[in-house]
GUVEXKE-388421 format. One record per atom (N, C-alpha, C): residue in one letter; x, y, z. Coordinates in steps of 0.2 Angstrom, whole numbers, padded with zeros to 4 digits, always signed. Example, Ala and Ser with C-alpha at 12.3 -4.5 7.8 and 13.67 -1.06 7.14 Angstrom:
2
A+0066-0028+0039;A+0062-0022+0039;A+0066-0016+0039;S+0064-0011+0035;S+0068-0005+0036;S+0064+0000+0039;
END
This chain:
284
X+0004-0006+0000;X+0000+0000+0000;X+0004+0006+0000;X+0003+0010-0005;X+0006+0017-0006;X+0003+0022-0002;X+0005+0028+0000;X+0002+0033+0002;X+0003+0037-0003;X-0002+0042-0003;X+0000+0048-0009;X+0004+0055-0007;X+0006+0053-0001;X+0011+0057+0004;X+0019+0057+0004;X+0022+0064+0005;X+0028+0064+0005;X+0028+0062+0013;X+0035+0060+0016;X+0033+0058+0021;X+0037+0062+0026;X+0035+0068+0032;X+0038+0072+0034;X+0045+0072+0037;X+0046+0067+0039;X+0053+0067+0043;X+0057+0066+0038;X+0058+0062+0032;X+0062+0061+0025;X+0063+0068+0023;X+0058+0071+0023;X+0057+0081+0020;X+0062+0084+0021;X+0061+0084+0030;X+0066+0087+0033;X+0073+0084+0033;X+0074+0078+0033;X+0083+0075+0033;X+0083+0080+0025;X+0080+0077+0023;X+0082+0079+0016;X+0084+0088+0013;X+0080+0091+0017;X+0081+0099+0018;X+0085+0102+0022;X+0088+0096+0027;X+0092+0099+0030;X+0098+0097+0028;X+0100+0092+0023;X+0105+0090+0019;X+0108+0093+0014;X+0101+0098+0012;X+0102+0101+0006;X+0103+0109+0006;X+0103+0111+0014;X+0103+0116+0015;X+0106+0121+0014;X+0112+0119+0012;X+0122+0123+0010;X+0119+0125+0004;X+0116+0119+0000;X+0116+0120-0007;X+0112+0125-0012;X+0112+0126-0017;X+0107+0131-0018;X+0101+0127-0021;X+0094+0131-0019;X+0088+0129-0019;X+0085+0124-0026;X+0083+0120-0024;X+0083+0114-0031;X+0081+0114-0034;X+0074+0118-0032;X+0068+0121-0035;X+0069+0128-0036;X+0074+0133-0037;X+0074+0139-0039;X+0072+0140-0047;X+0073+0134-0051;X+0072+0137-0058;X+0068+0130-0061;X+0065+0132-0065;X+0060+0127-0070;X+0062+0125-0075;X+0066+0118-0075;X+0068+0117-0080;X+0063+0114-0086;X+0067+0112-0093;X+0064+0110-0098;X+0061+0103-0096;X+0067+0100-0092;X+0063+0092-0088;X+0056+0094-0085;X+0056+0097-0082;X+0049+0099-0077;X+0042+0101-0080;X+0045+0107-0085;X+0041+0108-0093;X+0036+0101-0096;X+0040+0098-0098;X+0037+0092-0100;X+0035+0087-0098;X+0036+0086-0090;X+0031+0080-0089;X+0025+0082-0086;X+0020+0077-0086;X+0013+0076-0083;X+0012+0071-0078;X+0006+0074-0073;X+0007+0070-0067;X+0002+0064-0069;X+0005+0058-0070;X+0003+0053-0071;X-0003+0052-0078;X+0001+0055-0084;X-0004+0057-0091;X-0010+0061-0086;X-0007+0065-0085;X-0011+0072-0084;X-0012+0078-0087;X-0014+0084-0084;X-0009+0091-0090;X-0009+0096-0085;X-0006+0100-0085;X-0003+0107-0082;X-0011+0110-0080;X-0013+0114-0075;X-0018+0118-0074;X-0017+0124-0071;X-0020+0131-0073;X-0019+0136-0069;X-0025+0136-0063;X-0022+0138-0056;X-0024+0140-0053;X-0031+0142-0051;X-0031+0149-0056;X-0038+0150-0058;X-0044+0147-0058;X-0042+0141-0062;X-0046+0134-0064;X-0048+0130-0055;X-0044+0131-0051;X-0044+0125-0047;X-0043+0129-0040;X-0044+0136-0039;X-0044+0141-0035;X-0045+0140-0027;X-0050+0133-0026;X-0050+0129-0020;X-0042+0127-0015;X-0037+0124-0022;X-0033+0121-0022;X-0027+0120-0016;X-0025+0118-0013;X-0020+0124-0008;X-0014+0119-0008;X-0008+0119-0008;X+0000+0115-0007;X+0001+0117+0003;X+0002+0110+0005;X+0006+0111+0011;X+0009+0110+0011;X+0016+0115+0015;X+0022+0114+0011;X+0027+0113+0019;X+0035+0111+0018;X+0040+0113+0022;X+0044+0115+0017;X+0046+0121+0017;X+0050+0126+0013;X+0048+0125+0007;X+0054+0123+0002;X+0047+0123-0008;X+0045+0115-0007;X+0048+0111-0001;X+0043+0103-0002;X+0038+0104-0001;X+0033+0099-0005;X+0026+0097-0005;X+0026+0091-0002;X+0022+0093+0004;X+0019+0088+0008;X+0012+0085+0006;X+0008+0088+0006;X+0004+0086+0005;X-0002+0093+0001;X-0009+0090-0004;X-0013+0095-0006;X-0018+0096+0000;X-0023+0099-0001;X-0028+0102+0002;X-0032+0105-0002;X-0039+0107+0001;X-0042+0111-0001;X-0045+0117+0004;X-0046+0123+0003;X-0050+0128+0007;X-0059+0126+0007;X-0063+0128+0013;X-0066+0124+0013;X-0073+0132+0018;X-0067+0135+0019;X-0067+0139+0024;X-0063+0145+0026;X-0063+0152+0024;X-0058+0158+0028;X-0052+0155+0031;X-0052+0150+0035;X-0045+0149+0039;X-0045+0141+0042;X-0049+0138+0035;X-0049+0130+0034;X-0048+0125+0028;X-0044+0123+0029;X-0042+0116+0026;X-0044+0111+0025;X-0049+0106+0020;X-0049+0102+0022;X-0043+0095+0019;X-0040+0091+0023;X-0035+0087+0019;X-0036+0078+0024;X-0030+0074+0022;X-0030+0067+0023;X-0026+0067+0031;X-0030+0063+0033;X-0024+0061+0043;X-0017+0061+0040;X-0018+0056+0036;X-0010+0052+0037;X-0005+0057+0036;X-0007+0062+0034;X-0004+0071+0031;X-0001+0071+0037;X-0003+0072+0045;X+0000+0073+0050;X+0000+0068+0056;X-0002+0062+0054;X-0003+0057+0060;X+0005+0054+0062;X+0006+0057+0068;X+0012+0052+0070;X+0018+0058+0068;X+0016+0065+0066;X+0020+0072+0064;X+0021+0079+0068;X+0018+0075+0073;X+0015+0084+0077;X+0021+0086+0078;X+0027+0084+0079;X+0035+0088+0081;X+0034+0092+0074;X+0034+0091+0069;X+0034+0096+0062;X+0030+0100+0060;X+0025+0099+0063;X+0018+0102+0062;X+0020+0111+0063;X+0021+0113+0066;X+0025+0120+0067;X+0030+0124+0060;X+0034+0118+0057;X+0036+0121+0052;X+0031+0121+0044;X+0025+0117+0047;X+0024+0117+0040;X+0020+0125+0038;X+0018+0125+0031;X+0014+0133+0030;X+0011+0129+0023;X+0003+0134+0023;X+0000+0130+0017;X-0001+0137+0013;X+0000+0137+0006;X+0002+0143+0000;X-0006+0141-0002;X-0008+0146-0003;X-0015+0147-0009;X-0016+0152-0015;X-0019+0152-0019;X-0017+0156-0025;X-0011+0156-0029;X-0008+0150-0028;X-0002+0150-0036;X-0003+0143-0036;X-0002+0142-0043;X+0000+0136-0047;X+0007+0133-0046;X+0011+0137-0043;X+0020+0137-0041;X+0019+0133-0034;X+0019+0127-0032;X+0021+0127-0026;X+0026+0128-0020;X+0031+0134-0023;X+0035+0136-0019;X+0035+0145-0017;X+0032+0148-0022;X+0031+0155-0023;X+0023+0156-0026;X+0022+0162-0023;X+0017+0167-0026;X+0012+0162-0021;X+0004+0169-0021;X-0001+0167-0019;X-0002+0169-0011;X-0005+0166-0008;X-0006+0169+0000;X-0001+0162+0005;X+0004+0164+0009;X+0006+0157+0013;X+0002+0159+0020;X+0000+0153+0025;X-0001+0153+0029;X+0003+0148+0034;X+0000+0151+0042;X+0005+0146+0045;X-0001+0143+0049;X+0000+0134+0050;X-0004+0131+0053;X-0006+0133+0059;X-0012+0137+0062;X-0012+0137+0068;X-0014+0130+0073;X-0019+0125+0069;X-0022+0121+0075;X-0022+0115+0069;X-0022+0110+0070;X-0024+0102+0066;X-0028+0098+0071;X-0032+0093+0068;X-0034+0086+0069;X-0036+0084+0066;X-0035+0077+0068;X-0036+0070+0062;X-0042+0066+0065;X-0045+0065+0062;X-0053+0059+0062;X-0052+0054+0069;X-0054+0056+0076;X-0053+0051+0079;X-0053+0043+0077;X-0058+0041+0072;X-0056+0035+0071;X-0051+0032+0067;X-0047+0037+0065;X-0043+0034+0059;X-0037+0030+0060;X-0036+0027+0058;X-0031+0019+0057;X-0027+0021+0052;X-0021+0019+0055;X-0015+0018+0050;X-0012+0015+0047;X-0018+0007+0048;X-0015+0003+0044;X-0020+0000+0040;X-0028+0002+0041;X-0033+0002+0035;X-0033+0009+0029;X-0028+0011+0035;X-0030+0022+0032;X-0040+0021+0030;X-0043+0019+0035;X-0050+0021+0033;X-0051+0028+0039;X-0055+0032+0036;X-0055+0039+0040;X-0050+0042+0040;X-0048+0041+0035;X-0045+0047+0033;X-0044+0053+0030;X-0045+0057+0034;X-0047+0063+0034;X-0045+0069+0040;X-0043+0074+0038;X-0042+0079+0043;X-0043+0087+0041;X-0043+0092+0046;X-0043+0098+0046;X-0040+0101+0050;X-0038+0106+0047;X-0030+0112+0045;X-0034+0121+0049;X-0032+0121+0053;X-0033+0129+0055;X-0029+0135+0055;X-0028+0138+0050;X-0022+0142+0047;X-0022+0149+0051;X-0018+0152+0052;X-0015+0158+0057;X-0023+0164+0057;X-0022+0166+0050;X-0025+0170+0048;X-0031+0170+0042;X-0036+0172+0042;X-0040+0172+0035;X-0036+0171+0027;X-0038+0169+0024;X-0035+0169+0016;X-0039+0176+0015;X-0034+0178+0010;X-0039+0186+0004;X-0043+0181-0001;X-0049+0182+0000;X-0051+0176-0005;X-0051+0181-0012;X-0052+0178-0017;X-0051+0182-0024;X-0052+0176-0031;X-0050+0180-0035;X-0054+0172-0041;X-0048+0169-0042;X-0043+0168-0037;X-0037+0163-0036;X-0038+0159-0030;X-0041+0162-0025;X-0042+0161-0019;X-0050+0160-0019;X-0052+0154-0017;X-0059+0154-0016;X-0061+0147-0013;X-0067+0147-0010;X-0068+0141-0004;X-0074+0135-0011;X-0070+0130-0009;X-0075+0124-0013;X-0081+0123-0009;X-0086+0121-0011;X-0091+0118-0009;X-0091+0111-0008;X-0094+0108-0003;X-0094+0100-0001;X-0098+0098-0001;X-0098+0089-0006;X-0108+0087-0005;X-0109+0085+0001;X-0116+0086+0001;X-0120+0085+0006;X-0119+0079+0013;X-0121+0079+0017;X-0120+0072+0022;X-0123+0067+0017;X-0122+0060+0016;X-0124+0056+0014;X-0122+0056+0008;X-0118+0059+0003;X-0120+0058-0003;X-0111+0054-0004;X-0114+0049-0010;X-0109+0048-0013;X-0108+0049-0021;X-0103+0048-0025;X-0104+0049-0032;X-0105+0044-0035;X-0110+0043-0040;X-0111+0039-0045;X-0106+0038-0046;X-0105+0029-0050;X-0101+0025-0053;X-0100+0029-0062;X-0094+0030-0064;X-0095+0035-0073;X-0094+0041-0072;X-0095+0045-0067;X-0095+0051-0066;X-0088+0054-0069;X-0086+0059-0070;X-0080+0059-0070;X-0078+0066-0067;X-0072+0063-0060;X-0071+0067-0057;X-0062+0071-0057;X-0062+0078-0056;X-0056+0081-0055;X-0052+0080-0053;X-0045+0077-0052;X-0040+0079-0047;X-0035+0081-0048;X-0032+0085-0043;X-0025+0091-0045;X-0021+0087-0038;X-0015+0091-0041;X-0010+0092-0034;X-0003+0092-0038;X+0002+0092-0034;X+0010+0091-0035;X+0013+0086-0035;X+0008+0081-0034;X+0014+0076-0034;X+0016+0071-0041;X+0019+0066-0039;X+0025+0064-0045;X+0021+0062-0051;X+0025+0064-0058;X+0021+0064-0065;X+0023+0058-0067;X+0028+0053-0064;X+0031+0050-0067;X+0031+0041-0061;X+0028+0038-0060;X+0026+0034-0057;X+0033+0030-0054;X+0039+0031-0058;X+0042+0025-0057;X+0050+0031-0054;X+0047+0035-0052;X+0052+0040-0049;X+0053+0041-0043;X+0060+0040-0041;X+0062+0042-0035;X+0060+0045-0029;X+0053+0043-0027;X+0051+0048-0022;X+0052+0054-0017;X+0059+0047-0015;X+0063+0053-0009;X+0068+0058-0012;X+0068+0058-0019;X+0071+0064-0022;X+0064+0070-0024;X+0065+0074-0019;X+0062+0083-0021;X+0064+0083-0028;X+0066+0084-0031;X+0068+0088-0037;X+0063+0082-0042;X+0062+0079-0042;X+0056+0072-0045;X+0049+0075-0046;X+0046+0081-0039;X+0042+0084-0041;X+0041+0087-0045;X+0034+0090-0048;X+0034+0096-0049;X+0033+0103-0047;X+0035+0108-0050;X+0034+0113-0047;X+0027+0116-0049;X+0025+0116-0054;X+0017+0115-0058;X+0011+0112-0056;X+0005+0114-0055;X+0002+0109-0052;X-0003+0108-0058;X-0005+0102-0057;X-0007+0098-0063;X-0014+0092-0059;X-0017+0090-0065;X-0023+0089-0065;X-0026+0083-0067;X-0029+0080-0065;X-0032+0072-0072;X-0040+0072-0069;X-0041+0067-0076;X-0051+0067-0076;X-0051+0059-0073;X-0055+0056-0070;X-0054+0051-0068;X-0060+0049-0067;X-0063+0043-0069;X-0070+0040-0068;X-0070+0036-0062;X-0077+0037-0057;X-0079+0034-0051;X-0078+0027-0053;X-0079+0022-0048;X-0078+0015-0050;X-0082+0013-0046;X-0086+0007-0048;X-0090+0003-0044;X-0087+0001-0038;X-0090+0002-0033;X-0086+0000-0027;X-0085-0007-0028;X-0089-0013-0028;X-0089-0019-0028;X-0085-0023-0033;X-0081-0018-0037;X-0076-0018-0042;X-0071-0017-0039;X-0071-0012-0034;X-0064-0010-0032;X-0061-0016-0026;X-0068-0018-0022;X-0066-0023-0015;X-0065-0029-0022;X-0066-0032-0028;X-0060-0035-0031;X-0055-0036-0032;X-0054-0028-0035;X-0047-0029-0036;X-0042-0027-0031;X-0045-0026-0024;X-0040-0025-0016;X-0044-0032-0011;X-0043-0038-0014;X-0046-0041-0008;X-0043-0042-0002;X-0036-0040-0003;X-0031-0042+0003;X-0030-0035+0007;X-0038-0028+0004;X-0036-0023+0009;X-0042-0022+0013;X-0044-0019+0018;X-0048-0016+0021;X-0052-0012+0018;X-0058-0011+0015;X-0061-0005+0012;X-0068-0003+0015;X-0069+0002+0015;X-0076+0003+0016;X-0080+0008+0012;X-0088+0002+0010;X-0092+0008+0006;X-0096+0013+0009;X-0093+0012+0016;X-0096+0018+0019;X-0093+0025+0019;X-0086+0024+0018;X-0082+0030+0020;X-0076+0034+0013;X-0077+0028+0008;X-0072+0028+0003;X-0075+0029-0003;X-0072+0030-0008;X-0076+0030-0015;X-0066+0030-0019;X-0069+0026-0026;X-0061+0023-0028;X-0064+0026-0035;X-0059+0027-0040;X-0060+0031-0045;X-0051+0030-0048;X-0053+0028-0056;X-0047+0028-0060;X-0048+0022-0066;X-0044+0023-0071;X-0046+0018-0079;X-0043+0009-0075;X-0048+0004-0076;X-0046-0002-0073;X-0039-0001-0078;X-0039+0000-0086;X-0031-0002-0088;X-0025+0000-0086;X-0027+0006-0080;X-0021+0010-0078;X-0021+0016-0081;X-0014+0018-0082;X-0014+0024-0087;X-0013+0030-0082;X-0019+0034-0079;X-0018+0039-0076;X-0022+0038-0071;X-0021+0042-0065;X-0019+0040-0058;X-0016+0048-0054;X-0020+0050-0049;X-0015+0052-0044;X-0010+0049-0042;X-0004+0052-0039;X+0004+0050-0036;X+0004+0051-0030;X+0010+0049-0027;X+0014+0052-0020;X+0013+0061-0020;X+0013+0062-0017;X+0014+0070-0017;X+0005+0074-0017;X+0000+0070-0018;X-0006+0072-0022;X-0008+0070-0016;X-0007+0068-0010;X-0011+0065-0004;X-0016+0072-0002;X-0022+0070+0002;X-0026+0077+0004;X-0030+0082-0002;X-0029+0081-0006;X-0030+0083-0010;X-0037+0083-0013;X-0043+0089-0015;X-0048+0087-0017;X-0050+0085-0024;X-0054+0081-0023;X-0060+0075-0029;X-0064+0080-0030;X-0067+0084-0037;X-0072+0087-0037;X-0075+0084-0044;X-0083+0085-0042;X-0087+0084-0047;X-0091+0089-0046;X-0092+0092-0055;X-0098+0096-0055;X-0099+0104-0048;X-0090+0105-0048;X-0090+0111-0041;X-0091+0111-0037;X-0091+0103-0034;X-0092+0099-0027;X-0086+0097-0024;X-0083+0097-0019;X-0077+0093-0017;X-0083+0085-0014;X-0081+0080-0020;X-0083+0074-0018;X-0078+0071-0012;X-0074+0069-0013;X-0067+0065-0010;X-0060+0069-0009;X-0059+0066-0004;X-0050+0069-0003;X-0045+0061-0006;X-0041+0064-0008;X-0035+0058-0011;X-0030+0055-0005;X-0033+0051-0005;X-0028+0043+0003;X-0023+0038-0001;X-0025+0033-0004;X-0017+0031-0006;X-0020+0023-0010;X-0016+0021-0013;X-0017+0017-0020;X-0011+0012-0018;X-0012+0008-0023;X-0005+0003-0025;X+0000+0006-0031;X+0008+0004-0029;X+0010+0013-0035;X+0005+0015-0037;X+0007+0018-0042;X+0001+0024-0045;X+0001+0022-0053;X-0006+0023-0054;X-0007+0022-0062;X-0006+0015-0066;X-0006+0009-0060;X-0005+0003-0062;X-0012+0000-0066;X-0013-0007-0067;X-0021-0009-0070;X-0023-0013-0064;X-0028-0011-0064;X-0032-0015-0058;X-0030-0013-0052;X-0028-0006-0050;X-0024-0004-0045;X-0028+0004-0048;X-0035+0005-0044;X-0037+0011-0046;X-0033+0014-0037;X-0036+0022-0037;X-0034+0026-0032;X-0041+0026-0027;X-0038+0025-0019;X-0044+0025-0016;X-0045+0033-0013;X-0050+0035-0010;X-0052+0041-0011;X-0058+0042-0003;X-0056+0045+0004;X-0061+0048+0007;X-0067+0050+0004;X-0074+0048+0006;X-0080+0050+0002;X-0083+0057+0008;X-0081+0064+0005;X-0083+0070+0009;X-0090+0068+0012;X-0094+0065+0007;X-0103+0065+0009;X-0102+0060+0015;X-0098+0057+0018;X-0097+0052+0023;X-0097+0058+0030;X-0093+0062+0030;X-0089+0065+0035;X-0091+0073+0036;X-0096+0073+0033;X-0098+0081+0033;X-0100+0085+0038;X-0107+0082+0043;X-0106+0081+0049;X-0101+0082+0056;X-0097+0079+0055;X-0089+0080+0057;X-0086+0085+0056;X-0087+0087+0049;X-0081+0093+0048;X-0087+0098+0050;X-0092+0100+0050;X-0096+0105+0053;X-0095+0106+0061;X-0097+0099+0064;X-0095+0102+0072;X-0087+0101+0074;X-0084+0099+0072;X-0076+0102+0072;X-0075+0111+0071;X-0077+0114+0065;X-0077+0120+0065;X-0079+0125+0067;X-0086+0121+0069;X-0090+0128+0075;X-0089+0127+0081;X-0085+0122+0082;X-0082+0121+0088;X-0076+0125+0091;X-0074+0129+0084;X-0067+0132+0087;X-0068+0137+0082;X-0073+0140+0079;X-0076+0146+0075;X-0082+0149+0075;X-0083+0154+0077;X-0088+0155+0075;X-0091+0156+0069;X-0099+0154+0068;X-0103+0152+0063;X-0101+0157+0057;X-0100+0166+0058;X-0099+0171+0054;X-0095+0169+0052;X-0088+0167+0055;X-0082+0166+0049;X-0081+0161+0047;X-0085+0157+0047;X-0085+0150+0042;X-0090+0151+0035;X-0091+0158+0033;X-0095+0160+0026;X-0089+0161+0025;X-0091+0161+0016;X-0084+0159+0013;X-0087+0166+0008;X-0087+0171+0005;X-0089+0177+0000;X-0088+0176-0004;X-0081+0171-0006;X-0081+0169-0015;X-0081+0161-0014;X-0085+0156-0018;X-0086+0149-0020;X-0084+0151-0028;X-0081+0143-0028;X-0080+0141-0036;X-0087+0141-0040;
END
């Protein structure tokens, strides 16, 4: 079982190895130019304005989506078993650059799904409480989430973005591997009773999960793309949890089902918000 997570202690060896050096990610090469995240394509911002990178310095840890003025929403495994790092990290919104541009913020508060397991990764799920409000703007804007209950049709075809790796078969614990571009794929729901086929030797739930991606493979979120939102039709369906590699056959991507957990994420944030600041003035 893969996560679609960089994993935060390797970030840090890593950044602090590289410290002396000059920045890896300072310039966009014509390598970076040319690939796609898992036959994907490059997307502006703009397009996907929800979007957010949570980052320790230009690494990508993990995506997100805004959901709320001074919320996040993203996957546990993002921070379970992390709280020593949790201070360094800051999440960027408004750029397609995962390193520069757009609004940073610094984490103020996290929690992760009381029930979530680390070794089904079922309830996977968590939420990000940032210092300060984002400027919302037509870069910067809060997604909408379905409804409690709902889940997505089988067909559907749904969006995912983020930064992680374009190339399946690449070195994950090399930073330079990423991209600095954030990039996108269309991906079709999948019958659930399809997907507990092709994972029989995993733990799955149709209560809490939704699996989405082509049975021949081909394209697929990656490592890097964890937390990340699943939108259909301007909805945040799913956040992105973790697959077998990426983009294999018969090895679709599993995915938290938002209409599961909605509930949750409501009394979680009126719990430590008041109701006014959880209006969001610009939606997708």
């Amino acid at each position: 079982m893969r996560l679609f997570c960089c994993k935060l202690l390797l970030i840090l060896s890593v950044a602090v190895s590289t410290s002396a050096k000059s920045n890896i990610f300072s310039n966009e090469t014509d390598h970076h130019r040319s690939k796609r995240i898992v036959n994907g394509w490059k997307i502006q911002i703009s397009k996907v304005p929800y979007q957010v990178a949570i980052v320790f310095r230009s690494y990508i840890v993990c995506g997100g989506s805004i959901i709320a003025p001074t919320w996040i929403l993203t996957a546990a495994h993002c921070f379970y078993d992390h709280q020593e790092v949790v201070p360094e990290l800051k999440v960027r919104a408004g750029s397609d650059r995962r390193h520069i541009g757009g609004e940073l913020r610094r984490i103020r508060w996290q929690t992760i799904h009381p029930q979530y397991s680390p070794k089904t990764l079922l309830y996977d799920i968590a939420l990000v409480n940032v210092d300060s409000a984002f400027a919302l703007n037509q870069d910067v804007v809060c997604i909408r989430l379905a409804p409690q209950g709902y889940f997505p049709m089988a067909g559907k075809m749904a969006l995912v973005s983020g930064w992680g790796l374009e190339n399946p078969d690449a070195d994950k614990k090399d930073p330079s591997n990423f991209p600095i571009r954030l990039n996108y794929a269309l991906l079709p729901i999948m019958e659930f009773p399809l997907c507990q086929q092709m994972y029989q030797k995993h733990t799955l739930s149709e209560h809490t999960q939704i699996c989405a991606g082509y049975p021949q493979g081909g394209r697929d979120a990656c490592v890097g793309d964890s937390g990340g939102p699943v939108v259909i039709n301007q909805y945040q369906v799913g956040i992105v949890s973790w697959g077998i590699s990426c983009a294999q056959p018969n090895k679709p991507g599993m995915y938290t089902n938002v209409g599961s957990f909605r509930d949750w994420i409501y009394e979680i944030m009126t719990s430590k918000t008041r109701k006014g600041a959880l209006e969001c003035i610009r939606y997708l």
